[in-house]
N, CA, C and O atoms as a Tinker XYZ file with bonds, in Angstrom:
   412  protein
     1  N      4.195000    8.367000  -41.400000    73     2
     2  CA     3.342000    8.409000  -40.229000    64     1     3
     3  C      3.822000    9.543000  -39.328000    63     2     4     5
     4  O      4.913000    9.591000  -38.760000    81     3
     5  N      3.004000   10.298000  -39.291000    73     3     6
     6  CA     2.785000   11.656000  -38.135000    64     5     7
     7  C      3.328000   11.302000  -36.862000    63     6     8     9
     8  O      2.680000   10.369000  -36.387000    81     7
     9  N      4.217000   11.659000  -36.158000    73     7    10
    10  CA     4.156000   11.815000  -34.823000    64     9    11
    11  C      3.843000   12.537000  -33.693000    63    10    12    13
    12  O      4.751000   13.220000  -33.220000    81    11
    13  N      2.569000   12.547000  -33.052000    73    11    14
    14  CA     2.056000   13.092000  -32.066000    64    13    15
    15  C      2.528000   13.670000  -31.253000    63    14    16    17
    16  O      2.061000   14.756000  -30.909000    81    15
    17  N      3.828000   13.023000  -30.561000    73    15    18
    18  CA     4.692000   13.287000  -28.969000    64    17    19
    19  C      3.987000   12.488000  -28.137000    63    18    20    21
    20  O      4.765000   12.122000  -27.256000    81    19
    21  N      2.788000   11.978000  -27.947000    73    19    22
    22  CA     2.186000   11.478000  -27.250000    64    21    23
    23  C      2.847000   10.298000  -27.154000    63    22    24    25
    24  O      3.411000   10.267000  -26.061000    81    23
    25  N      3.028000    9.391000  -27.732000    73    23    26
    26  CA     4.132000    8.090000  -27.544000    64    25    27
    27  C      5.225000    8.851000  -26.368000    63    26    28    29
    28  O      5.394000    8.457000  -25.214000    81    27
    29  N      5.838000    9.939000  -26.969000    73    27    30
    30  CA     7.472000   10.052000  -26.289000    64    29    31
    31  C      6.828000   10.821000  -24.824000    63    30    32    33
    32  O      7.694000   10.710000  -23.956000    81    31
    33  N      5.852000   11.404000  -24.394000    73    31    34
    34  CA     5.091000   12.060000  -23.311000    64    33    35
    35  C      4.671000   10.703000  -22.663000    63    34    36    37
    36  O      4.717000   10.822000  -21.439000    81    35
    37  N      4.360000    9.714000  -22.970000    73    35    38
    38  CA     4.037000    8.537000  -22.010000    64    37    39
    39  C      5.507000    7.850000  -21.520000    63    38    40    41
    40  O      5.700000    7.458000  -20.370000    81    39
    41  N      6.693000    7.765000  -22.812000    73    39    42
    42  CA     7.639000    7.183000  -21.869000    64    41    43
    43  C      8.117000    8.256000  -20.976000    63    42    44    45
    44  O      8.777000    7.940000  -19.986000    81    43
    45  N      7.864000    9.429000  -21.212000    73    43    46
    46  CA     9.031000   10.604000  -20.213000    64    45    47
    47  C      7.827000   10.397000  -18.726000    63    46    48    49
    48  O      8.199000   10.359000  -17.554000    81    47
    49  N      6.435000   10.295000  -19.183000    73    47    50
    50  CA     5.769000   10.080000  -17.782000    64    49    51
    51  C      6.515000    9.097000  -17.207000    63    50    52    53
    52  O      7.288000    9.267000  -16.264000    81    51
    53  N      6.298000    8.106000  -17.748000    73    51    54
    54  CA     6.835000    6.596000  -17.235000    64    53    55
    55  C      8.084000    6.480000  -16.345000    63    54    56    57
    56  O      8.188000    5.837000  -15.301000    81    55
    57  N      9.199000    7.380000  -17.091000    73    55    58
    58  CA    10.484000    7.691000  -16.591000    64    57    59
    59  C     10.346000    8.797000  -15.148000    63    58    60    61
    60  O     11.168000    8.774000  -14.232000    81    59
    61  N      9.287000    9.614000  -15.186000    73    59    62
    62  CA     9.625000   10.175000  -13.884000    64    61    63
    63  C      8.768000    9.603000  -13.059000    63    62    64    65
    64  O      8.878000    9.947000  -11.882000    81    63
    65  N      7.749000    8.648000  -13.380000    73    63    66
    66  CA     7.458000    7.958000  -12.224000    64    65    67
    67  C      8.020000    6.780000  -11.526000    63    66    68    69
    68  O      7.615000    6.388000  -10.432000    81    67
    69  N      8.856000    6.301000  -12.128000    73    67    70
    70  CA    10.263000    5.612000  -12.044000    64    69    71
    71  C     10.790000    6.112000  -10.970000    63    70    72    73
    72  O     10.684000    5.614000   -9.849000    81    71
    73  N     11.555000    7.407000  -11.328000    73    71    74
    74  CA    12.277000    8.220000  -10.838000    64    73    75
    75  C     12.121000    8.720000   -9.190000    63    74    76    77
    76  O     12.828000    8.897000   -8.198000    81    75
    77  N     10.598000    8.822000   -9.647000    73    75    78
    78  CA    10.168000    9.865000   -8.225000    64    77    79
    79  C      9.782000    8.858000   -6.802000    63    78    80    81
    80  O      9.601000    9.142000   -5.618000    81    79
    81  N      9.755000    7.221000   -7.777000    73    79    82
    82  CA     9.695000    5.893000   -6.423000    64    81    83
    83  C     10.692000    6.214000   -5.386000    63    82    84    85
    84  O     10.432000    6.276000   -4.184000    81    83
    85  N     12.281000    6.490000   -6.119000    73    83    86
    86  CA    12.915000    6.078000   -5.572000    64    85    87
    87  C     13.051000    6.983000   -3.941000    63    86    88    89
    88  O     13.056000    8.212000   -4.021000    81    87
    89  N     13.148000    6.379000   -2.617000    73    87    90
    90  CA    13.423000    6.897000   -1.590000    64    89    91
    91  C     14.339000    7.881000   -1.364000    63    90    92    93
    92  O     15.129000    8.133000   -2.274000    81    91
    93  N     14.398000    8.495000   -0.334000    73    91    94
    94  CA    15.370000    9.515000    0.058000    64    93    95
    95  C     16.407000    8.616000    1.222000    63    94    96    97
    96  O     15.856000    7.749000    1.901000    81    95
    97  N     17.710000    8.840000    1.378000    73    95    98
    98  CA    18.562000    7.829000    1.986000    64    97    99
    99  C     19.035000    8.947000    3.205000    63    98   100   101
   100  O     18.762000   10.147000    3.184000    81    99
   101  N     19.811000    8.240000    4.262000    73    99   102
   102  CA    19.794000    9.139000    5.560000    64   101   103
   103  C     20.983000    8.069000    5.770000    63   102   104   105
   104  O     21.064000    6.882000    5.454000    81   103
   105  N     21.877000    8.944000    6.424000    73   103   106
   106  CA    22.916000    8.303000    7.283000    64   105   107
   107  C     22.849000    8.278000    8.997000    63   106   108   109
   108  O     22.783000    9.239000    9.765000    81   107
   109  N     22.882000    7.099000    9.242000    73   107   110
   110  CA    22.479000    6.786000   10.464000    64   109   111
   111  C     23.807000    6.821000   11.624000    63   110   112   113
   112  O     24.997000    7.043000   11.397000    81   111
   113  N     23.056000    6.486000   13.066000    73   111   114
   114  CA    24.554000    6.067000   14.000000    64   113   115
   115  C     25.586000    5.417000   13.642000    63   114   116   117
   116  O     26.752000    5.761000   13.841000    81   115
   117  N     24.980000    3.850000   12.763000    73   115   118
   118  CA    26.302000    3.160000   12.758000    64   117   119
   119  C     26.783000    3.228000   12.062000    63   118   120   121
   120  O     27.377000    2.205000   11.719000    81   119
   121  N     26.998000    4.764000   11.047000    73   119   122
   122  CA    27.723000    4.894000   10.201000    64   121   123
   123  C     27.036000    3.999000    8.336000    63   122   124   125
   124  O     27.599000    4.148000    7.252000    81   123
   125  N     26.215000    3.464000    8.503000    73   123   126
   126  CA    25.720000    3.114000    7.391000    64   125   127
   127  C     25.021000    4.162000    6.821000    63   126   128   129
   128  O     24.934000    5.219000    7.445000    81   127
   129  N     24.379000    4.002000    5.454000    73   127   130
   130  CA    23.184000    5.145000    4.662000    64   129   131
   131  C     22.128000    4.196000    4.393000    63   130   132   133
   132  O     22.515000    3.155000    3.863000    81   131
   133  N     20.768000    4.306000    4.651000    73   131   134
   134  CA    19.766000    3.593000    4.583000    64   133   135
   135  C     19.000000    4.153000    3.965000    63   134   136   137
   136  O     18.718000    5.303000    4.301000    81   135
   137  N     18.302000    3.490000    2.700000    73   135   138
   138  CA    17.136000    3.997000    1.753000    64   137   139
   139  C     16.293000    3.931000    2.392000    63   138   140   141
   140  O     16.249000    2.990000    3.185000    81   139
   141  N     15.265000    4.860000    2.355000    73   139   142
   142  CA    13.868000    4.825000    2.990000    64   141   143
   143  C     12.921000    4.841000    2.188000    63   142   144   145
   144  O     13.058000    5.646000    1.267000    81   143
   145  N     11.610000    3.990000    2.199000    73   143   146
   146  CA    10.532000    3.805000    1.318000    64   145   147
   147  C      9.808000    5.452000    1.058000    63   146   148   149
   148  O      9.736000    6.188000    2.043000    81   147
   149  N      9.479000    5.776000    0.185000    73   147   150
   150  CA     8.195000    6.722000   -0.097000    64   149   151
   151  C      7.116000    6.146000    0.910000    63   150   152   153
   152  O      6.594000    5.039000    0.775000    81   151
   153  N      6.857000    7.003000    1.902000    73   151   154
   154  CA     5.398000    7.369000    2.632000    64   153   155
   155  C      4.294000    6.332000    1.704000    63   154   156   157
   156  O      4.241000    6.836000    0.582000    81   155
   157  N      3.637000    5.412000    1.743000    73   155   158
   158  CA     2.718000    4.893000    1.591000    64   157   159
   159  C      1.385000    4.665000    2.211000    63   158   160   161
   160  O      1.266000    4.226000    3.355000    81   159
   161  N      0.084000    5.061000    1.211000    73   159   162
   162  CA    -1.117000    4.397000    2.177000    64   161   163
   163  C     -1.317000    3.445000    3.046000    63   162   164   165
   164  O     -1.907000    3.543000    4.122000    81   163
   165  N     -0.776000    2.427000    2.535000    73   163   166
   166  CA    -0.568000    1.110000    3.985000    64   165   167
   167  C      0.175000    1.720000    5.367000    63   166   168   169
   168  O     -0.251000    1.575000    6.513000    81   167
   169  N      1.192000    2.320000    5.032000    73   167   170
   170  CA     1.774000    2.947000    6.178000    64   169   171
   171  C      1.546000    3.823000    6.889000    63   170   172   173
   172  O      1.841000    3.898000    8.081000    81   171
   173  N      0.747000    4.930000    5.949000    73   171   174
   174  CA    -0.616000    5.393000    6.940000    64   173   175
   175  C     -1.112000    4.928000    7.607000    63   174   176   177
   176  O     -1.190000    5.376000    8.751000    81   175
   177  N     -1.672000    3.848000    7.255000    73   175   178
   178  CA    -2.832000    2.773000    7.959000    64   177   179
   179  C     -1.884000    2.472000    9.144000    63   178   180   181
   180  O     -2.142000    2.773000   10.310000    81   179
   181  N     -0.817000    1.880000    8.747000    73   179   182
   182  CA    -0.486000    1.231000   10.193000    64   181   183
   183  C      0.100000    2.213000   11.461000    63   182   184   185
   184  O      0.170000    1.948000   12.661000    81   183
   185  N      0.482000    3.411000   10.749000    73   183   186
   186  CA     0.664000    4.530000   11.934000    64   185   187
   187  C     -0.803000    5.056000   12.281000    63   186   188   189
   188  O     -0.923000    5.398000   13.458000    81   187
   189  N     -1.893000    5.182000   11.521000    73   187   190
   190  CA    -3.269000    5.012000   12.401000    64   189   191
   191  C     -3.611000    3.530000   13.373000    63   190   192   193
   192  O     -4.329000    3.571000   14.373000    81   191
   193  N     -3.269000    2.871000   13.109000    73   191   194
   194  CA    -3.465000    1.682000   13.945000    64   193   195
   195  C     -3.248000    1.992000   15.059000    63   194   196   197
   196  O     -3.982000    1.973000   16.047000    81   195
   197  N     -1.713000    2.436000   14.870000    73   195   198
   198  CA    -0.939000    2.183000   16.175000    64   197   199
   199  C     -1.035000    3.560000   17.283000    63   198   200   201
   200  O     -1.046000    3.506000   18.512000    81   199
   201  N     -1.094000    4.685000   16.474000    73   199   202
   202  CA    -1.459000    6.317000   16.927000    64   201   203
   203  C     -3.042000    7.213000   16.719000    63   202   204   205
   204  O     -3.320000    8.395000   16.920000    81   203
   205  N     -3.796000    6.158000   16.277000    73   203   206
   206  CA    -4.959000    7.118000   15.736000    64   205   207
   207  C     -5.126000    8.241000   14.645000    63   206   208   209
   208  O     -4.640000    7.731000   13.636000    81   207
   209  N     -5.464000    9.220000   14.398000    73   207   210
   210  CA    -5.703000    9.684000   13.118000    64   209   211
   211  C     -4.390000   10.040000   12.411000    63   210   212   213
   212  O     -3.678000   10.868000   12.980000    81   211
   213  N     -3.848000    9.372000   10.895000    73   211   214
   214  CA    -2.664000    9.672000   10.790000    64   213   215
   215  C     -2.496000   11.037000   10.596000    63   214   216   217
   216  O     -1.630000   11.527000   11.319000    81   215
   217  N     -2.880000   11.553000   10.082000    73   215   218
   218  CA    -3.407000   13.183000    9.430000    64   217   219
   219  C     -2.710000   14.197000   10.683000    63   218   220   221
   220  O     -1.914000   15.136000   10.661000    81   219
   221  N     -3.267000   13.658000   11.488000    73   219   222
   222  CA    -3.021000   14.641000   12.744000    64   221   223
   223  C     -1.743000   14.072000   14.143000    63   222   224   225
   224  O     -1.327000   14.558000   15.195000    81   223
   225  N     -1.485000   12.636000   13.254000    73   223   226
   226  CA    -0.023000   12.333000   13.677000    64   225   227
   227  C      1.001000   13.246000   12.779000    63   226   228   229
   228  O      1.667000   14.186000   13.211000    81   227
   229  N      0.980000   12.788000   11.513000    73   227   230
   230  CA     2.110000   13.419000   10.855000    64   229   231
   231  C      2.015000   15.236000   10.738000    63   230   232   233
   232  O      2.954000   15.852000   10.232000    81   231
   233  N      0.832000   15.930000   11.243000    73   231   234
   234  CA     1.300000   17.512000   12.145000    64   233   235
   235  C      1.827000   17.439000   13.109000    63   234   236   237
   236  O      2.888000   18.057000   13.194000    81   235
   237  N      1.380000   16.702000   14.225000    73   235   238
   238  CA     2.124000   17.322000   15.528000    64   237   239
   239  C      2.730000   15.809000   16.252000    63   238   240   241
   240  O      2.475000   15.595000   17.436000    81   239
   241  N      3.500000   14.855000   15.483000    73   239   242
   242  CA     4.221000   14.107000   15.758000    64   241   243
   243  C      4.693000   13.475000   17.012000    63   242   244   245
   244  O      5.537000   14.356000   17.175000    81   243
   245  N      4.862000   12.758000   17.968000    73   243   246
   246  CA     5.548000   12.375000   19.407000    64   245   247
   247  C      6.953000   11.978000   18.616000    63   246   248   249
   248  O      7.235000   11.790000   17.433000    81   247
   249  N      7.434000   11.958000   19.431000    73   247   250
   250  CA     8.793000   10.622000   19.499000    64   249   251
   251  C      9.141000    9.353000   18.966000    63   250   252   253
   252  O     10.063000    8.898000   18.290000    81   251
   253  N      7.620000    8.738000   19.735000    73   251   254
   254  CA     7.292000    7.396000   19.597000    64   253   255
   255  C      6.831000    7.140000   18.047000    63   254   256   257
   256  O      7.058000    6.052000   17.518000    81   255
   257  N      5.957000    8.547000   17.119000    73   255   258
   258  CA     5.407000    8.161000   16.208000    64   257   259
   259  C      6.215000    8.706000   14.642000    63   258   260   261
   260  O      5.897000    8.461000   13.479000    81   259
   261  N      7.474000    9.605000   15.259000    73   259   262
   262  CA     8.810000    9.868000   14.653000    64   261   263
   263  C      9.332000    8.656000   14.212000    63   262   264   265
   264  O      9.394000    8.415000   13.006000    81   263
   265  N      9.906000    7.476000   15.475000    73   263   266
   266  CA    10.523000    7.125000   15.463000    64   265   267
   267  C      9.771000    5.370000   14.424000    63   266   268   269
   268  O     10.455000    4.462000   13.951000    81   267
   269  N      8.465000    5.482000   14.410000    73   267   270
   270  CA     7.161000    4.398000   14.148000    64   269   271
   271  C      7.914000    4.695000   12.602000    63   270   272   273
   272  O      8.839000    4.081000   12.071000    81   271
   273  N      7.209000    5.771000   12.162000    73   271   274
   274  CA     7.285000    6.058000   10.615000    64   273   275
   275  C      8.805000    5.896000   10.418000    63   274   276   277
   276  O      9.036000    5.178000    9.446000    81   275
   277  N      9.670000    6.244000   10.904000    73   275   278
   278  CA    11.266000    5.972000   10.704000    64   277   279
   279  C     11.371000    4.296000   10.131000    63   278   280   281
   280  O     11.988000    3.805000    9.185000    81   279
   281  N     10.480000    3.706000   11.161000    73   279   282
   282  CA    10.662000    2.213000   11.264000    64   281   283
   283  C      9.775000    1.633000    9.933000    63   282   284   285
   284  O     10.056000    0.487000    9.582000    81   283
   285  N      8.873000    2.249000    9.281000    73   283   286
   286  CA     7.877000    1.827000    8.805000    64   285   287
   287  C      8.387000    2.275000    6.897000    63   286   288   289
   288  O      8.091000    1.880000    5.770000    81   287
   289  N      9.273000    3.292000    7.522000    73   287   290
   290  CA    10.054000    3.474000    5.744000    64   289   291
   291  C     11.173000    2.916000    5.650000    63   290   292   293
   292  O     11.853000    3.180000    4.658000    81   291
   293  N     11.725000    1.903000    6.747000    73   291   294
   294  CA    13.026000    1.396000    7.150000    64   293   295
   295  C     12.572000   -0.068000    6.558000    63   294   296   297
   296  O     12.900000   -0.467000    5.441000    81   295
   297  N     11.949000   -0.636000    7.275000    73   295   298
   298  CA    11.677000   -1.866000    7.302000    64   297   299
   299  C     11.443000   -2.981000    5.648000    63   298   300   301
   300  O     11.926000   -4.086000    5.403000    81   299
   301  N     10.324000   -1.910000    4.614000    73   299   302
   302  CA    10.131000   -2.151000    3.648000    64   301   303
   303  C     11.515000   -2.815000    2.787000    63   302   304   305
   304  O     11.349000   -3.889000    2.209000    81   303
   305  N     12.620000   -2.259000    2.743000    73   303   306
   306  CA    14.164000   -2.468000    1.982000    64   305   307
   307  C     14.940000   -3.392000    3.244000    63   306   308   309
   308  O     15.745000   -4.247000    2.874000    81   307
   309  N     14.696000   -3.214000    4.696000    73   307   310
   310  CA    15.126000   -3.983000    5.622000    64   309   311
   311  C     14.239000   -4.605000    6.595000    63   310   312   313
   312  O     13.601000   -3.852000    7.331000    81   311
   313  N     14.116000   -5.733000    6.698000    73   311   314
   314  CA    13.082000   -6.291000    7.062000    64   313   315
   315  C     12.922000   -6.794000    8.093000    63   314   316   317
   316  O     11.884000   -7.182000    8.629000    81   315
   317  N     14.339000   -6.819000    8.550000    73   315   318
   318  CA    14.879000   -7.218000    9.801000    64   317   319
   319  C     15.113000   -6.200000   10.700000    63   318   320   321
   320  O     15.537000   -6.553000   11.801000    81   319
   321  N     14.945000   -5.037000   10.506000    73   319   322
   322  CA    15.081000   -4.122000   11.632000    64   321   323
   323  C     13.623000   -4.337000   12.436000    63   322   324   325
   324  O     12.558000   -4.890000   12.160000    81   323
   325  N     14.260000   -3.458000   13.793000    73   323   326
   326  CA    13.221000   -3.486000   14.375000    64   325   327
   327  C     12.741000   -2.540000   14.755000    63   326   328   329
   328  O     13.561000   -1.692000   14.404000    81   327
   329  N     11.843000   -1.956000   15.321000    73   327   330
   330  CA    11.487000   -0.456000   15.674000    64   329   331
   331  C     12.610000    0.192000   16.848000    63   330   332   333
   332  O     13.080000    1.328000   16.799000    81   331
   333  N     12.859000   -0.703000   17.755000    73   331   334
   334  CA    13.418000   -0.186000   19.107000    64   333   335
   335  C     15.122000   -0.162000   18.187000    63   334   336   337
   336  O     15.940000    0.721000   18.444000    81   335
   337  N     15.349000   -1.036000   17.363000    73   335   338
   338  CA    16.950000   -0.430000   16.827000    64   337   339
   339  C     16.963000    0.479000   15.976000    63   338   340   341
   340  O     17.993000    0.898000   15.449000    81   339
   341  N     15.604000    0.965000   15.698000    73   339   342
   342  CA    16.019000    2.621000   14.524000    64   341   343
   343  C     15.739000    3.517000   15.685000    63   342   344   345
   344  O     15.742000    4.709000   15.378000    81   343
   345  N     15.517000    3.270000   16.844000    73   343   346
   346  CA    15.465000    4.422000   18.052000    64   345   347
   347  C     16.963000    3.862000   18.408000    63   346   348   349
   348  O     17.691000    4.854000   18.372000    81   347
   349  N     17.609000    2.900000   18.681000    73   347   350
   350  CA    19.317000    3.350000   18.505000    64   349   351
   351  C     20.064000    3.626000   17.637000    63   350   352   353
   352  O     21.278000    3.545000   17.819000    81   351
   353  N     19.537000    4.021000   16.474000    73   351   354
   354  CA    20.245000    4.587000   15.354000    64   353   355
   355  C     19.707000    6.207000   15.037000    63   354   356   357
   356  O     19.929000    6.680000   13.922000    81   355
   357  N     19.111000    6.883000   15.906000    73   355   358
   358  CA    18.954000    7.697000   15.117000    64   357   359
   359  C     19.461000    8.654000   17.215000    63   358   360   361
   360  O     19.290000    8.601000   18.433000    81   359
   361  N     19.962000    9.185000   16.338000    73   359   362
   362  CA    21.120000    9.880000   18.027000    64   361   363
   363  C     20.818000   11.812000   17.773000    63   362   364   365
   364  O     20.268000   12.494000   16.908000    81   363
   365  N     21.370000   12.019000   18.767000    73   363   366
   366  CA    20.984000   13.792000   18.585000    64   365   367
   367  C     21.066000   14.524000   16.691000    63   366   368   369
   368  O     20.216000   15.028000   15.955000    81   367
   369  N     22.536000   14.219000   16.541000    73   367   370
   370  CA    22.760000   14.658000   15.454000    64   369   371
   371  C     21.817000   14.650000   14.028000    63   370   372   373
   372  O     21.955000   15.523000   13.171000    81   371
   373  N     20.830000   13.523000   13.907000    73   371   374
   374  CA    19.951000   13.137000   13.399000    64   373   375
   375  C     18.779000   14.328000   13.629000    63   374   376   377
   376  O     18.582000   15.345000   12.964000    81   375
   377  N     18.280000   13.970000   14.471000    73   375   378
   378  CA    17.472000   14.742000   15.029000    64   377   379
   379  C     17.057000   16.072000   14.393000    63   378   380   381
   380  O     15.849000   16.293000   14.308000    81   379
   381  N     18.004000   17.063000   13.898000    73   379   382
   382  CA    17.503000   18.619000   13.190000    64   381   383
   383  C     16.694000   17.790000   11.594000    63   382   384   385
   384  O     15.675000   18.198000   11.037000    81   383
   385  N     17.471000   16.673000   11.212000    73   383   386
   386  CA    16.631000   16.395000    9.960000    64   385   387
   387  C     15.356000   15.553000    9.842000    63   386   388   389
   388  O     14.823000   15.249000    8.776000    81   387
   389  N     14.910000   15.195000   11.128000    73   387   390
   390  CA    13.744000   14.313000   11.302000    64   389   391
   391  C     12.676000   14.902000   10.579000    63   390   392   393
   392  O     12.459000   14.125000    9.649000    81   391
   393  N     11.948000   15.792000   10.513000    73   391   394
   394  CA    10.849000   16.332000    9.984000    64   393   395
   395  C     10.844000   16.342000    8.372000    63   394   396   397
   396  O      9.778000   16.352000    7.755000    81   395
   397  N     12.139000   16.340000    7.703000    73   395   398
   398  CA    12.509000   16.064000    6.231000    64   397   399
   399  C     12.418000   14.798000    5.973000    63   398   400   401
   400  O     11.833000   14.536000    4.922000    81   399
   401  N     12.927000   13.645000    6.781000    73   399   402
   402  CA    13.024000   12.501000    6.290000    64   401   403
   403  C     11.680000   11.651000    6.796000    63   402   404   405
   404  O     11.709000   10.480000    6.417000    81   403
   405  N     10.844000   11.914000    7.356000    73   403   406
   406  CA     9.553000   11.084000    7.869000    64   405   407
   407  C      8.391000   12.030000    6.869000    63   406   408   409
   408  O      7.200000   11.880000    7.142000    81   407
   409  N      8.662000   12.708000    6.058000    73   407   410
   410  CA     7.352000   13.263000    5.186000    64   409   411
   411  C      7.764000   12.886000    3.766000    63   410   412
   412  O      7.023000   13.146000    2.819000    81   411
């Protein structure tokens, strides 16, 4: 029996979509490293809820909607955070990498 590649091209898909789930991790104030979810449609949704068009939140961003999506790729792996304690975890030093870790 012939082999196509097509079998071994579906597991190598399989494997980098595996791969490419996994979050990007950030070290915070209190000295911990926290996985952050991949950006999701639901989480769109709920930063439109809360900010109006997401599209044109995630260009020109506030503080408040920095710190939303911080909370909203936080929360998924920790469930117990809250929005107002990833605004005390994330301190100046943080700050130059915000735009990498909320896209």
């Amino acid at each position: 029996m012939a082999d196509s590649g097509e079998n071994r091209n579906q597991d190598t898909k399989g494997q980098g979509l595996a791969r490419g789930d996994k979050g990007k991790k950030i070290l915070l104030a209190d000295g911990n490293e926290y996985e952050l979810s991949p950006l999701t449609l639901n989480m769109l949704c709920e930063l439109e809820d809360k900010f109006g068009d997401a599209i044109e939140v995630l260009q020109e961003p506030t503080m408040k909607a920095i710190r939303f999506i911080l909370y909203l790729k936080l929360k998924t792996k920790y469930p117990i955070i809250t929005e107002e304690k990833v605004g005390e975890l994330v301190t100046e030093e943080i700050f130059s990498r915000l735009g990498e870790i909320i896209t």
